[in-house]
C-alpha positions, 0 to 999 in steps of 0.5 A: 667659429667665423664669430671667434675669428677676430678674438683668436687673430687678437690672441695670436698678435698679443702672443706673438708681439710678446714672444718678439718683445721676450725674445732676447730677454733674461726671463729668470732676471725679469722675474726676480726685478718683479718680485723684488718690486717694492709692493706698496710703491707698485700699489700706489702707482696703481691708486694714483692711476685710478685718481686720474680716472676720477679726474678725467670725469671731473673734467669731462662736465666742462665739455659736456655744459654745452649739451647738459649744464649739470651732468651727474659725477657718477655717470661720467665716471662710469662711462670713462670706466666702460670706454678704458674697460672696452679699449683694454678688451676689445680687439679694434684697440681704439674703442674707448671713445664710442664706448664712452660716448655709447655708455654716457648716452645710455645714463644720460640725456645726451645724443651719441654723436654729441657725446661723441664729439665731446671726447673730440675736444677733450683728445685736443686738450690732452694733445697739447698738454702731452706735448707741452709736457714732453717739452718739459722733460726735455728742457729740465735739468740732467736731461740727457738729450744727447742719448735722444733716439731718432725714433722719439725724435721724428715722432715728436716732429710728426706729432708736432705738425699733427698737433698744429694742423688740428689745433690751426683747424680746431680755432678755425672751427671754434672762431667760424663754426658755421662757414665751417659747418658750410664748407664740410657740408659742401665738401660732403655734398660731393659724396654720392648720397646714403649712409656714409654722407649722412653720419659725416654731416651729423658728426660734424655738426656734433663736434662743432657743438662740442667744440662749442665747450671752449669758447667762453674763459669760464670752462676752457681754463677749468679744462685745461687745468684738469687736463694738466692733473689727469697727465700729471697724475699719470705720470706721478703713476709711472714715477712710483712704478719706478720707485718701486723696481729701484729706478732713481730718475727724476720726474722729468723721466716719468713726463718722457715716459707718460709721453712716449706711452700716450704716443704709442696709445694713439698708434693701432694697437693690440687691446690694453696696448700690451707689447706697445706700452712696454716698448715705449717704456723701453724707448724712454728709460732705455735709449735715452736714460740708459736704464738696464733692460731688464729693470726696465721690461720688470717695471713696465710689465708689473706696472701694466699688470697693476694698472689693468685689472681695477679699471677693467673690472670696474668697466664691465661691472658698469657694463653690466648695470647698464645692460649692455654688453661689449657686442654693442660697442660695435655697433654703436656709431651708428645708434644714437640716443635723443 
């Protein structure tokens, strides 16, 4: 019974943050908005959101050609397959990375930690370009700054000192790896001795090899260029959704959105970010473009509905190929593969 007590503690949470999310909503109006959808739009959003997987694999090569020159397109694809499966199922609600990196280890000749640390480069990249991206939608046209809440408002100056303090340390690292690599050692030393200061030393010399993928032009501008189809892709996904319950904004709307969303993604959360997700879909459409509610909440849960099951499904049937179960994303900090 003990073994069950984290899935049922899970299972609570997502009900209960659905009831408060329901709770003053007209359940009989969100449900006609859902099945007025426009069903072929609502499928494309789907479509479009599984290209952006194919690209995340697409970009991954060039993080990982420092530790493997040519990784194959198909184990990375199904190991971003497994880390979105095991982030939308697992109850930690962050445990995509690991599983990435766990899954490509297993396929691949490739370290965990040096996978692991791969994946620390590429959540820099995807920062920047979100953020660049949120700016983008509020410089545009019609953007109706005037309606911004305080909410998205301090969380994009939280989230722009975050964003500086990691990229000022990322060309730290990037321009003086190794008296970084001294100093985190040092600061290290001052641990007392085992486990924990043994997995500190051997990640941080992971991510400085990692980090090592965007010091040469040749790979950091592909990159970087990825980076901008995988959250440009996602946000084409929202703007169909859109579409399809009838919500006529334009794209600078869907940019917001994609932002909002990854914001909240990066806050803990409930597995697939149910009840997360569709408040920040709220926060976007409703405070700020002043969309009704109940359009609003139709579209962010059929869009979530839409966009769940085909990349889960395919992370599990990876999962299975592989031999490995969601038991061993658990554990898998602290297996590595040589």
């Amino acid at each position: 019974m003990r073994r069950h007590l984290p899935w049922l503690a899970v299972v609570a949470l997502v009900a209960g943050l659905l009831w408060w999310f329901f709770r003053d909503e007209d359940l009989s109006g969100v449900w006609g908005h859902i099945r007025a959808a426009d069903a072929p739009l609502l499928l494309a959003s789907a479509v479009i959101a599984m290209a952006g997987f194919a690209v995340r694999a697409l970009r991954w090569k060039y993080f990982l050609a420092p530790v493997q020159l040519r990784s194959p397109f198909g184990s990375r694809f199904a190991a971003v397959a497994v880390g979105f499966m095991a982030n939308n199922l697992l109850p930690s609600g962050r445990a995509g990375e690991p599983g990435r990196a766990y899954a490509y280890s297993r396929m691949e000749p490739v370290g965990f930690t040096a996978a692991l640390a791969t994946l620390v480069v590429e959540r820099l990249l995807d920062g920047a370009v979100i953020f660049t991206l949120l700016f983008v939608a509020i410089l545009s046209p019609g953007f109706p700054a005037e309606s911004l809440p305080t909410e998205i408002a301090g969380g994009m100056r939280v989230a722009a000192i975050g964003l500086g303090v990691v990229l000022a340390g990322t060309v730290l690292v990037v321009a003086f790896p190794s008296p970084c690599l001294r100093i985190g050692a040092r600061l290290v030393a001052l641990l007392p001795p085992g486990r924990l200061s043994t997995g500190l030393t051997g990640v941080m010399e992971g991510v400085v090899e990692g980090l090592a993928s965007i010091r040469g032009w040749r790979l950091m501008l592909p990159a970087l260029a990825w980076t901008f189809g995988v959250w440009l892709l996602q946000s084409l996904s929202f703007w169909a959704g859109f579409l399809a319950f009838d919500i006529r904004l334009p794209f600078a709307a869907a940019l917001l959105t994609n932002g909002a969303v990854a914001m909240a993604a990066a806050l803990p959360a409930t597995p697939g970010y149910v009840g997360t997700l569709q408040l920040a879909v709220s926060l976007a459409l409703v405070q700020v473009y002043g969309v009704a509610p109940e359009s609003v909440l139709a579209c962010a849960v059929a869009w979530h509905a839409v966009n769940f099951p085909p990349i889960t499904v395919m992370g599990l049937w990876y999962t299975r190929r592989l031999g490995i179960s969601l038991k061993d994303f658990r554990g898998s900090g602290s297996k590595t593969t040589p």
